[in-house]
ZAMARGU-4260 file (C-alpha; in steps of 0.2 Angstrom, whole numbers, plus 5000, padded with zeros to 4 digits):
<rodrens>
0) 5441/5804/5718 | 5452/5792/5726 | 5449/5773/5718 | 5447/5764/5734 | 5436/5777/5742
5) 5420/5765/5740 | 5415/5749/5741 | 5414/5746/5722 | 5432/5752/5720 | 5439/5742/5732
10) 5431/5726/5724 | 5435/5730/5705 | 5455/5732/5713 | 5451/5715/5720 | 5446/5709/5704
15) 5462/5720/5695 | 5474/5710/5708 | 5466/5691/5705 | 5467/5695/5684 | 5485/5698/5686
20) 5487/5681/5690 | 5485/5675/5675 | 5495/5687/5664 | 5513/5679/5663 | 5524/5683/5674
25) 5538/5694/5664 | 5523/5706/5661 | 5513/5706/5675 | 5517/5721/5683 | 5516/5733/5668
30) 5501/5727/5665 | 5494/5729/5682 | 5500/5746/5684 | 5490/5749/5667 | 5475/5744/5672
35) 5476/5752/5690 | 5479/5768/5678 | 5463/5765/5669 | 5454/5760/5686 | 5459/5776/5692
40) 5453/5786/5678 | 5434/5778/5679 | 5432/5780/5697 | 5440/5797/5696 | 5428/5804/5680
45) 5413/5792/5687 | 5412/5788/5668 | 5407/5770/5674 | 5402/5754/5685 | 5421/5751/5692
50) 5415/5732/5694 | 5410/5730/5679 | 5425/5738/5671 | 5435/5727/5679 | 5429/5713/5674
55) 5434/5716/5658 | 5454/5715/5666 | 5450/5693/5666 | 5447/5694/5646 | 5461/5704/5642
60) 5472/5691/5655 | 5466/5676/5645 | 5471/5682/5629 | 5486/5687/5633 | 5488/5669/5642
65) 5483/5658/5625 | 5492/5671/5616 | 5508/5667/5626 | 5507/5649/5624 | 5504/5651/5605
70) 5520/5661/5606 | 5530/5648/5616 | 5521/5631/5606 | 5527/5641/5589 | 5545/5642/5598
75) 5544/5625/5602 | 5537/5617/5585 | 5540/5631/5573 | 5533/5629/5556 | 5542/5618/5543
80) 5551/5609/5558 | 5551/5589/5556 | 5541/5585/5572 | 5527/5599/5568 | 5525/5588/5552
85) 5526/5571/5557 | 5514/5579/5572 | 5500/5584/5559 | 5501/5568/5550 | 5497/5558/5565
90) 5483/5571/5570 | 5475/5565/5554 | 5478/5547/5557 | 5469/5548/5573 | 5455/5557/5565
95) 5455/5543/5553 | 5455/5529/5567 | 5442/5539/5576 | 5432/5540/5563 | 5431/5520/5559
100) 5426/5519/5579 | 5412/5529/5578 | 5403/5524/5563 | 5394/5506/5566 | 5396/5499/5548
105) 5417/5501/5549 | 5416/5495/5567 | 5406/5479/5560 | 5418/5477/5546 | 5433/5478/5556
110) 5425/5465/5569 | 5420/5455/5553 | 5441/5456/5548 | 5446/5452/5563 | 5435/5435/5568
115) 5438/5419/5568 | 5429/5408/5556 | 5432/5388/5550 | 5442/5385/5538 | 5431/5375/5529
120) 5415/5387/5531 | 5411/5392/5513 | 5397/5403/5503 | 5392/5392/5489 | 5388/5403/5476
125) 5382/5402/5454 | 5390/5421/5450 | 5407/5421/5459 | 5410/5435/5472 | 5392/5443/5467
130) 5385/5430/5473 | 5391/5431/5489 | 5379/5450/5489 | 5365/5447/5482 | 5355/5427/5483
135) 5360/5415/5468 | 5355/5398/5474 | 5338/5390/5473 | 5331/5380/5486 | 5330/5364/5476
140) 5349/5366/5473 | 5349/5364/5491 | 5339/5351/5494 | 5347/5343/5478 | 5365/5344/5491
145) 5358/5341/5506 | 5353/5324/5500 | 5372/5321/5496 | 5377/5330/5510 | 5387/5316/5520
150) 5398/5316/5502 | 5402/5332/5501 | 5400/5342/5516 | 5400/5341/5536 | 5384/5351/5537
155) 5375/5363/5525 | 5362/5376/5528 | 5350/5388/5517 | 5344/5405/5523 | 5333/5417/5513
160) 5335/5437/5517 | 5319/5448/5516 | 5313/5464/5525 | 5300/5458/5536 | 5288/5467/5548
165) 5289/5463/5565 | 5276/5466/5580 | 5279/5463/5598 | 5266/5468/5613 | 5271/5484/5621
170) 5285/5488/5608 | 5281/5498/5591 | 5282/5487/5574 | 5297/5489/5566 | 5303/5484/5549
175) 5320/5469/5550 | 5329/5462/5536 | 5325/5445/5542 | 5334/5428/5534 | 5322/5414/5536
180) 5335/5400/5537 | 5334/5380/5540 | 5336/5376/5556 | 5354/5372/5558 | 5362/5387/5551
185) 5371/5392/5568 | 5377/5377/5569 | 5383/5377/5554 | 5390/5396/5558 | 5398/5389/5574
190) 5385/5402/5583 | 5376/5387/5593 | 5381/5369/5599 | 5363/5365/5603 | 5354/5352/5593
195) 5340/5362/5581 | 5322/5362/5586 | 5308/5355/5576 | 5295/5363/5589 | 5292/5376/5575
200) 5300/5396/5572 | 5314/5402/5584 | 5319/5420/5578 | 5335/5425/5585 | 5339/5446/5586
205) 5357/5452/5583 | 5363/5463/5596 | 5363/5479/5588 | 5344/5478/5583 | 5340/5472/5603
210) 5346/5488/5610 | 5341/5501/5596 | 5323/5492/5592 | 5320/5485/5609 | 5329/5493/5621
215) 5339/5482/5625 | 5326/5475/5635 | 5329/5457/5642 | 5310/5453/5645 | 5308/5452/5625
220) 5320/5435/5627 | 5306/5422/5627 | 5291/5430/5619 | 5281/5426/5605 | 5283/5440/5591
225) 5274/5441/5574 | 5285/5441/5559 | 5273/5444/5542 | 5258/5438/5554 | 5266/5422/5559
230) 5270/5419/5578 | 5289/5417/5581 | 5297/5413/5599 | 5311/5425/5601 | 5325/5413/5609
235) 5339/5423/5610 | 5350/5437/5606 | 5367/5435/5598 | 5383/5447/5599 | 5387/5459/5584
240) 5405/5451/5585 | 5398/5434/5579 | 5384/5440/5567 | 5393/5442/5550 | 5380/5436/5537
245) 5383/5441/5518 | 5365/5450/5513 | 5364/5463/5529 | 5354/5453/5538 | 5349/5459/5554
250) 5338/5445/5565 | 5337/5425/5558 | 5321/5416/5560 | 5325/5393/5559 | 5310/5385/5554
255) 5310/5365/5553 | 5311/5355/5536 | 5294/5353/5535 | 5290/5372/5538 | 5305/5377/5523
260) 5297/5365/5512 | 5283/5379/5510 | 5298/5390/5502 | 5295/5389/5483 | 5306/5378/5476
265) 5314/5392/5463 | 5317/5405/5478 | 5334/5410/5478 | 5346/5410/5494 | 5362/5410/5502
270) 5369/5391/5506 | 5384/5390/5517 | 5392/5372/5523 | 5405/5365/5529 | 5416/5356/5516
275) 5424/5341/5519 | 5440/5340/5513 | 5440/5321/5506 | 5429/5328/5494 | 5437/5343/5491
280) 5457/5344/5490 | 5464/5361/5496 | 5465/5373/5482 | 5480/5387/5482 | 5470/5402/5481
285) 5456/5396/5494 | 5441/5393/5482 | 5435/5375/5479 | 5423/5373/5465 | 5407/5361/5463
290) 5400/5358/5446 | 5383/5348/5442 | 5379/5341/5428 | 5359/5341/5424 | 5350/5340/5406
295) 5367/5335/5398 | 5372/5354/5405 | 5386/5355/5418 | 5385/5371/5427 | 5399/5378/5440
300) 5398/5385/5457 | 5409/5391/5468 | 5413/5389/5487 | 5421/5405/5494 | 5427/5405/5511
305) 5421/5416/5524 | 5438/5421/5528 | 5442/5427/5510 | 5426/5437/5511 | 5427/5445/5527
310) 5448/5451/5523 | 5442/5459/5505 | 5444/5476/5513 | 5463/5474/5518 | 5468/5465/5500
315) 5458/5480/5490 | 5469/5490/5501 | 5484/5478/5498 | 5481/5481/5480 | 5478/5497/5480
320) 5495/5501/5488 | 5502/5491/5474 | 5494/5498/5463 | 5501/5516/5469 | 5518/5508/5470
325) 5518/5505/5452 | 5510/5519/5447 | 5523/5532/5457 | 5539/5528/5447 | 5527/5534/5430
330) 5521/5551/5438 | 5534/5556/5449 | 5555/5556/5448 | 5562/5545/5462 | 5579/5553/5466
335) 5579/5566/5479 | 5593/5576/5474 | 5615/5572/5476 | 5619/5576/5492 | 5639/5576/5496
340) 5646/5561/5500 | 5657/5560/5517 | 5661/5547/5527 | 5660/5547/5549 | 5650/5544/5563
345) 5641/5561/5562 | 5637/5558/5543 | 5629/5540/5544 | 5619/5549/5560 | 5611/5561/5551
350) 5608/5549/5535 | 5602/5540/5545 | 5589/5552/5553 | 5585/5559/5537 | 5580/5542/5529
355) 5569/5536/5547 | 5560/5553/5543 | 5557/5550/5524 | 5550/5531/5528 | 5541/5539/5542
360) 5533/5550/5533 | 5527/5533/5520 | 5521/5524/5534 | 5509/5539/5540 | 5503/5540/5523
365) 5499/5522/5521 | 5488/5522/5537 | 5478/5540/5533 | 5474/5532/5518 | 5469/5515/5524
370) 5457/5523/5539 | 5452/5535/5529 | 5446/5525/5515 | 5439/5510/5525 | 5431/5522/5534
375) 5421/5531/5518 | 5419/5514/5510 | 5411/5504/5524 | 5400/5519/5532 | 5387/5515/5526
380) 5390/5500/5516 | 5388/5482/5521 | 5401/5469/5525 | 5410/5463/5508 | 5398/5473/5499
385) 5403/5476/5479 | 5401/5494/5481 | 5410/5497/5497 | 5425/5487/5487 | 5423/5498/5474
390) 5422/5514/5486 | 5436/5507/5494 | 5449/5505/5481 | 5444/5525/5472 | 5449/5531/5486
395) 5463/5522/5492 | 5472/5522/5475 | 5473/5542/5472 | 5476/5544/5491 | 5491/5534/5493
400) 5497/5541/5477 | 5494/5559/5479 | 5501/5555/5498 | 5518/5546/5491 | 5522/5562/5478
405) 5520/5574/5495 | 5530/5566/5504 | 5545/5564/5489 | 5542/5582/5488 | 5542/5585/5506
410) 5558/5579/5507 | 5566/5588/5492 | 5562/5602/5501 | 5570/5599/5519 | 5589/5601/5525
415) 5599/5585/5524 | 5604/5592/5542 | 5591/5600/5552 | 5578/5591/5541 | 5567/5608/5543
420) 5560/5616/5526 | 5570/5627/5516 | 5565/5646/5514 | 5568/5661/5505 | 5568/5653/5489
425) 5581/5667/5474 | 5580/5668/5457 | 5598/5661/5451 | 5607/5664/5433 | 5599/5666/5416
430) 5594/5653/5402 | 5609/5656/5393 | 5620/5651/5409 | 5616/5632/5406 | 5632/5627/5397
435) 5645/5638/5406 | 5635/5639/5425 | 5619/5635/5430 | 5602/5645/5430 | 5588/5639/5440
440) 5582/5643/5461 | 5590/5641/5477 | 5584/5637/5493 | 5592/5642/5511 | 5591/5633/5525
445) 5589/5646/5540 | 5600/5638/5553 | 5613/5639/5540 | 5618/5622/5535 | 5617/5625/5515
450) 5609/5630/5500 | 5599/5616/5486 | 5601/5622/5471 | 5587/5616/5460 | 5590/5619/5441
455) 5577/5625/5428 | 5583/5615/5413 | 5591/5598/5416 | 5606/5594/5408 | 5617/5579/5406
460) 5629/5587/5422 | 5615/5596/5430 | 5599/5585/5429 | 5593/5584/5448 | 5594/5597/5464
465) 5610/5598/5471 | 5615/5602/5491 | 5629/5613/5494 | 5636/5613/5510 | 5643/5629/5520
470) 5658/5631/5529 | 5663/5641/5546 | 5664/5658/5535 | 5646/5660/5532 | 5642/5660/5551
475) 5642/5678/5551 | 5622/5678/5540 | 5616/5666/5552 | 5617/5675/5571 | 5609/5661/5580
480) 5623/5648/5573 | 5619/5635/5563 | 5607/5621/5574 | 5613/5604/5580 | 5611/5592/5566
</rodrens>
């Protein structure tokens, strides 16, 4: 039976013809006369739907389309080659970077690195940097330095962090961590320029909370919400970029003097101020210290800047990567093999090519490792948080060192030349061979540039790889000619 003698036939040549257009091209008429073969056969034996049949001819088309461009993306980035490698290595940097964008807690720490903040905004704090996570000063403290306040400091503020329960007509109750703070603690923070209210409570929502909690709803702006059953005027919303409080706080309700007075007076908080620097001379490593003497007992407290708070993440990277540095000499052998010295243009070109590649290569490790690691430390971590330190820097450490030793012996294992990997690794010489020869394994470079020769037992004239280069004769093993260095 003839193949277009129906209707059916006719349409499944159709579809035949409209597949063919997306095999390539150097195969597109074999296959099409194969298919019109097997389009014959089922209308001839009626074994099948010809329509059906031929649908099948677009799946076959598309595999032999990605299987094509597999082929030719091989071709053009084979496997070993230098730009496949520096490819994958900035694949997984931009996972990394990707990563630290989509999580909120490494989008508020990066904001929090990158903001501004005075110089002379400090966290006053009994217990060092743990002081700055957890509350260490009591209220009477601060009342104690407020009353000195026009000695030692421009301004000076006390907030109190706390879940709290929040209601609000026609929104469901939801639970905030709530600082309850004196009434000029943004402007101490440099968050307001208004003159603080002694009206009564004025809670004020970070961003973040507004649109998750309230939907970010603007009518919510000027109502009157309960906060632990006391009424609280909701007077605005602040951006996330400028809300960087040590304790995670989420929302900050001011009261006035009289209504903080209420605090006990042994409730401990955060204090942050302003310094002012006739009081307190500029120290080298940021830190000013404030010490009290009460009881015949002098106690010591610290005032940490904002600044050295919100960069911990990049100097616990910083000392992490020194810490790898000095680490990589003890585990690993520095020299990459003696190469043969020449002198000319082409020479300093390819040493130089082969050194950009190998520093490269350092630099791509130093950013997986960073993004990578601030990414899994501040996920779910707050800002300057001890444990998101501590995160940060136990995978940091072995990240940039396991990095630094692949690349090393990455590049050990590549042509000086071509700067592809070596293949086809022979078993060279005996034991025995060390003090007349050499025993050990040799690599080959496939476009034909030389042969590293990597001894098994250093000795005192063969204790590192060696490169041998290869001359015009050996052109005949390599048919394709050695590649362009």
């Amino acid at each position: 039976m003839n193949a277009g003698g129906t209707g059916s036939a006719r349409a499944a040549r159709t579809l035949v013809r409209l597949a063919s257009g997306i095999v390539p091209g150097g195969g597109r008429r074999e296959w099409r006369a194969e298919w019109d073969g097997e389009l014959c056969h089922v209308c001839g034996t009626r074994s099948g739907d010809p329509v059906r049949f031929a649908l099948g001819a677009f799946q076959d088309a598309f595999w032999i389309r990605s299987d094509h461009l597999i082929s030719r993306a091989r071709c053009i980035v084979p496997r070993g080659s230098p730009v496949r490698c520096l490819a994958e290595l900035l694949l997984l940097a931009a996972a990394g970077l990707a990563l630290c964008a989509a999580v909120p807690g490494t989008r508020r720490a990066s904001s929090a690195a990158l903001c501004h903040t005075p110089a002379n905004l400090v966290v006053i704090s009994s217990d060092g940097y743990a002081g700055t996570q957890s509350p260490s000063i009591s209220l009477s403290h601060y009342r104690q330095w407020k009353a000195d306040a026009s000695r030692m400091f421009v301004q000076i503020a006390y907030y109190r962090p706390g879940m709290r329960r929040m209601l609000l007509q026609n929104h469901r109750p939801v639970n905030l961590a709530v600082a309850v703070a004196s009434d000029n603690l943004l402007q101490v923070l440099a968050l307001s320029d208004s003159t603080p209210s002694s009206s009564g409570r004025r809670l004020f929502l970070s961003r973040s909370v507004w649109r998750s909690q309230f939907h970010a709803d603007p009518s919510v702006i000027g109502r009157t919400a309960f906060v632990d059953g006391n009424p609280v005027l909701i007077a605005a919303v602040l951006p996330d970029g400028d809300w960087h409080l040590p304790g995670g706080v989420q929302a900050v309700q001011t009261e006035n003097p009289q209504q903080l007075d209420s605090l006990p007076s042994g409730a401990d908080g955060f204090v942050v101020a302003r310094l002012r620097s006739s009081a307190f001379p500029a120290q080298s490593g940021g830190w000013h210290f404030l010490f009290e003497e009460r009881n015949d007992t002098v106690r010591q407290f610290e005032c940490i800047p904002f600044s050295s708070i919100f960069k911990q993440p990049m100097d616990v990277f910083l000392l992490a990567l020194l810490a790898a540095c000095l680490t990589l000499p003890a585990t690993t052998p520095l020299r990459l093999g003696d190469y043969p010295e020449r002198s000319g243009r082409l020479q300093l070109r390819m040493a130089w090519r082969r050194w950009t590649f190998f520093a490269t290569k350092l630099i791509a490790v130093v950013l997986i490792a960073g993004l990578w690691s601030f990414a899994l430390a501040y996920g779910g971590a707050a800002v300057g948080s001890s444990a998101s330190l501590y995160i940060q820097m136990g995978t940091a450490f072995p990240a940039l060192l396991c990095g630094f030793r692949w690349a090393m012996h990455d590049q050990r294992r590549r042509c000086p030349v071509c700067l592809r990997l070596l293949s086809n690794p022979a078993r060279v010489g005996q034991p025995s061979w060390n003090f007349l020869a050499w025993c050990g394994t040799e690599w080959m470079c496939r476009s034909g540039h030389g042969l590293l020769h990597i001894p098994e037992l250093p000795t005192c004239w063969f204790s590192t790889q060696r490169w041998l280069c290869l001359d015009s004769s050996w052109a005949g093993l390599f048919p394709a000619g050695p590649a362009a260095p």
